[in-house]
C-alpha positions as MATLAB code, in Angstrom:
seq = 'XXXXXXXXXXXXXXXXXXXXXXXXXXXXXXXXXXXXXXXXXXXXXXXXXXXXXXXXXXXXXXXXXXXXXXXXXXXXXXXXXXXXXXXXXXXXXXXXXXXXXXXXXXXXXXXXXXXXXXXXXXXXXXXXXXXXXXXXXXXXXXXXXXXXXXXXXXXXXXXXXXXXXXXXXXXXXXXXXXXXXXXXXXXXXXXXXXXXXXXXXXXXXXXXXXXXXXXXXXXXXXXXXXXXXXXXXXXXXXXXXXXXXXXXXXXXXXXXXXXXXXXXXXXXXXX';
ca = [
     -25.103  -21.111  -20.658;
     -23.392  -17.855  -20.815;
     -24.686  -15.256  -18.037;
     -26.432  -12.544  -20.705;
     -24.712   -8.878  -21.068;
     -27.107   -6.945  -18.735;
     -27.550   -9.530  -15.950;
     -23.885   -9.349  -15.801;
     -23.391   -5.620  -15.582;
     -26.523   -5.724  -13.249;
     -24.560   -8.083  -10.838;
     -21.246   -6.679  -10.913;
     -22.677   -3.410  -10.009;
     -24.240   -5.071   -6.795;
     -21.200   -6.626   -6.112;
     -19.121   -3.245   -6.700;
     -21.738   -1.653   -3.822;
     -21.475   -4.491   -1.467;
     -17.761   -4.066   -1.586;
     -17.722   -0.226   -1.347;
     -20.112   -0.827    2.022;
     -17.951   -3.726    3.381;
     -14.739   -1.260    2.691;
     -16.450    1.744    4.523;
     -17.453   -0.410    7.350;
     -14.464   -2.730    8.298;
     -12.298    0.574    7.745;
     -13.383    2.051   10.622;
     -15.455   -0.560   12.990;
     -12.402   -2.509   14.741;
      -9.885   -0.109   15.986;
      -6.702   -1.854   17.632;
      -4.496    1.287   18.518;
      -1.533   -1.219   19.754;
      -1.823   -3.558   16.637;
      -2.026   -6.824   18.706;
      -1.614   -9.642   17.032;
      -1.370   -8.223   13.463;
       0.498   -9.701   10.824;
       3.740   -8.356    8.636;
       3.263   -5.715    5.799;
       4.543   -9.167    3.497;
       1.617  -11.472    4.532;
      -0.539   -8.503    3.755;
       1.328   -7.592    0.729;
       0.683  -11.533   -0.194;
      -2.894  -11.738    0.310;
      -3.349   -8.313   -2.044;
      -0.887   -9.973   -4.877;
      -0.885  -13.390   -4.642;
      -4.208  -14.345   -2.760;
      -4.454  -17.762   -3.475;
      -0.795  -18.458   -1.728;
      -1.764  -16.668    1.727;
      -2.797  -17.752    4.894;
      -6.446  -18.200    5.948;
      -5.255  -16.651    9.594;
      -3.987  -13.164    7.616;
      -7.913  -13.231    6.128;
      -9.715  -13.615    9.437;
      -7.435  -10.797   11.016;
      -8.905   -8.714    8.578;
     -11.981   -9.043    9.411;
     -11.114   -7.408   13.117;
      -8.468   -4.987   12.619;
      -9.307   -1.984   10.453;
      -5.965   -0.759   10.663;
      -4.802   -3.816    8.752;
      -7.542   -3.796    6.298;
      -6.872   -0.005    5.711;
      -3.331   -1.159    5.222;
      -4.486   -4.114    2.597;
      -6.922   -1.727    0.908;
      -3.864    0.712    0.035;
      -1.997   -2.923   -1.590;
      -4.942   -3.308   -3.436;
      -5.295    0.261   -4.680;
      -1.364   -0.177   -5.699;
      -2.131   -3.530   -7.201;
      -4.630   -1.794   -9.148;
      -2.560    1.242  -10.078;
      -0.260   -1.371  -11.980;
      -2.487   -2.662  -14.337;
      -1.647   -0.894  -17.494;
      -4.747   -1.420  -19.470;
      -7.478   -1.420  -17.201;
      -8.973    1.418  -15.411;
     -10.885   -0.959  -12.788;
     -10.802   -4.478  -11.733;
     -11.753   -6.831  -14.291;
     -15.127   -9.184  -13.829;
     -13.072  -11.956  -13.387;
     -10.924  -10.633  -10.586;
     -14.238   -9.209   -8.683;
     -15.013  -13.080   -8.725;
     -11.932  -13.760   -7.490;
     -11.687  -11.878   -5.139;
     -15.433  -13.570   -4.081;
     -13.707  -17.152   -3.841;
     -10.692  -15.991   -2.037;
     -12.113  -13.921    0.747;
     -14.797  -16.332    2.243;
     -14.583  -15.052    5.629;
     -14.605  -11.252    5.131;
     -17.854  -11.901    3.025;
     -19.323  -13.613    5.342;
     -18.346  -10.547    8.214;
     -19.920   -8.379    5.395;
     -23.097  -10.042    5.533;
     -23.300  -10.252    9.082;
     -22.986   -6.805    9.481;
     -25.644   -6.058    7.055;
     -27.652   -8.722    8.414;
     -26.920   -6.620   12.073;
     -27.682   -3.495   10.770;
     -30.841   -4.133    8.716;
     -32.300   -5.892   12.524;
     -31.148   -3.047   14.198;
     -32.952   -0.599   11.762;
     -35.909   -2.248   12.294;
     -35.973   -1.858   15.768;
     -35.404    1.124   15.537;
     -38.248    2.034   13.702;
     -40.697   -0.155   14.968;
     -39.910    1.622   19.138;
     -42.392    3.868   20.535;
     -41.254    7.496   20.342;
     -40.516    9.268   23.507;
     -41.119   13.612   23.593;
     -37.360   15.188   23.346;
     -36.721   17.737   25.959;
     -34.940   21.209   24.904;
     -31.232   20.843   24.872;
     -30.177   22.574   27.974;
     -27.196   24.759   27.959;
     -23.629   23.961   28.403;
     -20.043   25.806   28.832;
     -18.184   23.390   28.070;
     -16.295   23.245   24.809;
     -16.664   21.088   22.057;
     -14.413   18.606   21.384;
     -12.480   19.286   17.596;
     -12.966   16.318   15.114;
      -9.988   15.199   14.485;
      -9.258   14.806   10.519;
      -9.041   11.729    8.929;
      -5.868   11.011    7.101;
      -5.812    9.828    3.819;
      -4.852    6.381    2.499;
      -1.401    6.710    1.256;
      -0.670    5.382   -2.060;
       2.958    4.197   -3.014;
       3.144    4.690   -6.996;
       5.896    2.244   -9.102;
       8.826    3.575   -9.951;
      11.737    1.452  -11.146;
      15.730    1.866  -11.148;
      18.432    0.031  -12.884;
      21.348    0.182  -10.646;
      23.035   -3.033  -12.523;
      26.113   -1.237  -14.562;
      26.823    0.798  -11.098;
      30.268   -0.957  -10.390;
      30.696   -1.722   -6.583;
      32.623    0.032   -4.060;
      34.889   -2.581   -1.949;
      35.715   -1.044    1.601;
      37.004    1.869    2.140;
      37.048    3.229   -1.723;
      35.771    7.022   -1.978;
      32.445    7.563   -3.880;
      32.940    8.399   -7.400;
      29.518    9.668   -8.981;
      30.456   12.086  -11.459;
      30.709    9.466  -14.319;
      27.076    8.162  -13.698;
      23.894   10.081  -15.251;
      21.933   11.601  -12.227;
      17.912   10.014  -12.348;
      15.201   12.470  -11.754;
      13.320   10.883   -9.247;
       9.711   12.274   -8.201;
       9.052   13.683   -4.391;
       6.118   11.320   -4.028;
       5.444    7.776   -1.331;
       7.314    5.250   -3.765;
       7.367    1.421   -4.558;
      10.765    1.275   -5.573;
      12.501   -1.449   -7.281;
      16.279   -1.570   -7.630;
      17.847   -3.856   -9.903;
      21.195   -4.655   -8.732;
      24.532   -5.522  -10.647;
      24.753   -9.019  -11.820;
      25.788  -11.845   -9.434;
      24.632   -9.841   -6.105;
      23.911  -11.772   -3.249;
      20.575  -12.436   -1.801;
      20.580  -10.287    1.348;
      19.875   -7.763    3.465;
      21.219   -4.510    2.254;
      20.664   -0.639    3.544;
      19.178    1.769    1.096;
      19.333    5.183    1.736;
      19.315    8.906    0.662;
      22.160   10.932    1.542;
      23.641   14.512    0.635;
      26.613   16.586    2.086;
      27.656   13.630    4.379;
      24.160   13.312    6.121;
      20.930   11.059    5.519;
      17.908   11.972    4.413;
      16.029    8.994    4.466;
      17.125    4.937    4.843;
      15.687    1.802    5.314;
      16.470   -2.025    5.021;
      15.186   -4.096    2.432;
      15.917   -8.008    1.526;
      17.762   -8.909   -1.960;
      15.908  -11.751   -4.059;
      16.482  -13.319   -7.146;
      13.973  -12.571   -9.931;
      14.329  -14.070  -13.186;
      18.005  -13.944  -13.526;
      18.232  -10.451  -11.707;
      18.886   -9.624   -8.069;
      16.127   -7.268   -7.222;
      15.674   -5.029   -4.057;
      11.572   -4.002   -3.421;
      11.156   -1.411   -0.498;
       8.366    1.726    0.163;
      10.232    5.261    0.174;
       8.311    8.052    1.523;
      10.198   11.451    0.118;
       7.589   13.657    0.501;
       9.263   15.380    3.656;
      12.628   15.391    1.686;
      13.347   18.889    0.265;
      13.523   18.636   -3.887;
      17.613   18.613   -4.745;
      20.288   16.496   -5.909;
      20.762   13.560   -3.954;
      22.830   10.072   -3.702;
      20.968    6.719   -3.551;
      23.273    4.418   -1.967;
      22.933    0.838   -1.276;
      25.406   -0.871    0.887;
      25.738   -4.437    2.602;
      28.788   -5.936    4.628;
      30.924   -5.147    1.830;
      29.256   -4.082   -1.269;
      28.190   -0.030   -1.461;
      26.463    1.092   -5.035;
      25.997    4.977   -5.323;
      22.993    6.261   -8.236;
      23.342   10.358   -8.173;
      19.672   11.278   -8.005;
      17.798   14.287   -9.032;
      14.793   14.832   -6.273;
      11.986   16.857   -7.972;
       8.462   18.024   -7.429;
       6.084   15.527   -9.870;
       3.769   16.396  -11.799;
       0.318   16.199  -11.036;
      -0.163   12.837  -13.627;
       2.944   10.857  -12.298;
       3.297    7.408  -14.072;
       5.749    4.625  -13.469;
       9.774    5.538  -14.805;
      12.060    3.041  -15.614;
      15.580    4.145  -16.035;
];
């Protein structure tokens, strides 16, 4: 029998405040400063994506390290962010999500379990007379802020008619159209001229012979196109025109790029 229309809403609201409370708490209640024993941003990109294909061990370290979690909650909030048509998660991911994360509910409940004992306790102790604050010189420490979660948006380029430079050939960009591309944290994904190898290549941002920003990202094979996934932070890079170069052993694409200020509704661009 089909759970009626109310009941429904009724219990994915509870569900929605349990997870807001579980969120809150495991955010901040395991700190682990070194990050011992945590696992790669992939497994944790995995269990946010695909969480039926991770491991149970990337689960459980959740449940202790709130710097991971933190980490997991911004793949969800991406995650979420690409789902065209839907301004929250759907009923039946919320009960997915249920079935997939047995051990962080069960750390939820403890904790609520803990706290509602410890409440009581509280309560239920024999109040003792407060004595007058007595003075002190010593300063206060400051709180220190809390940073926000950072968010990487989508944002797609089509690098496959960029013809490859072999060796030592100068850079030729002045026949390619230059891609605005928004100052923002991005998920980019480069799609690379047919037939590239699977590897590890170098993608960076460079102008006037120096580098802006780089990092090192793995080539797969998606569907009949070699595609490069890798976070780019250009928030610190000053708005300009800019080369996007992507080089391996012996392969080096060049994409002129325009770096510009976004607006305050950015979506996803695909060139």
């Amino acid at each position: 029998m089909r759970m009626r229309i109310k009941d429904r809403a009724t219990l994915e609201k509870k569900n929605r405040e349990l997870l807001d409370f579980a969120r809150s708490y495991l955010s901040e209640a395991f700190p682990n400063p070194d990050r011992q024993g945590c696992p790669p941003d992939a497994s944790l990109r995995s269990l946010a994506f695909k969480p039926t294909e991770s491991e149970a061990v990337v689960t459980e370290h959740l449940a202790v390290c709130s710097p991971c979690f933190r980490r997991y909650s911004e793949l969800l909030a991406l995650l979420k962010s690409q789902m065209a048509a839907e301004e929250r998660l759907s009923w039946e991911h919320i009960s997915e999500w249920w079935r997939t994360h047995p051990l962080l509910v069960g750390a939820v409940l403890a904790c609520v379990l803990f706290i509602a004992i410890g409440a009581t306790v509280l309560l239920n102790r024999p109040r003792v007379p407060s004595h007058p604050p007595q003075e002190t010189h010593r300063t206060p420490n400051p709180v220190q802020p809390v940073n926000p979660a950072v968010i990487y948006l989508p944002f797609s380029l089509d690098l496959s008619a960029l013809s490859p430079l072999r060796g030592s050939e100068p850079s030729t960009t002045e026949s390619h159209q230059r891609v605005r591309v928004p100052r923002s944290p991005l998920y980019l994904t480069l799609t690379l001229p047919f037939a590239s190898e699977e590897r590890s290549y170098n993608v960076r941002l460079t102008a006037g012979g120096h580098t802006f920003w780089s990092n090192s990202a793995q080539a797969h094979l998606h569907k009949g196109q070699t595609l490069i996934r890798v976070e780019a932070d250009f928030r610190q890079v000053p708005a300009g025109s800019y080369n996007l170069e992507v080089e391996a052993s012996n392969t080096h694409l060049v994409q002129p790029v325009l770096l510009e200020t976004p607006s305050p509704n950015i979506t996803e661009r695909k060139r």
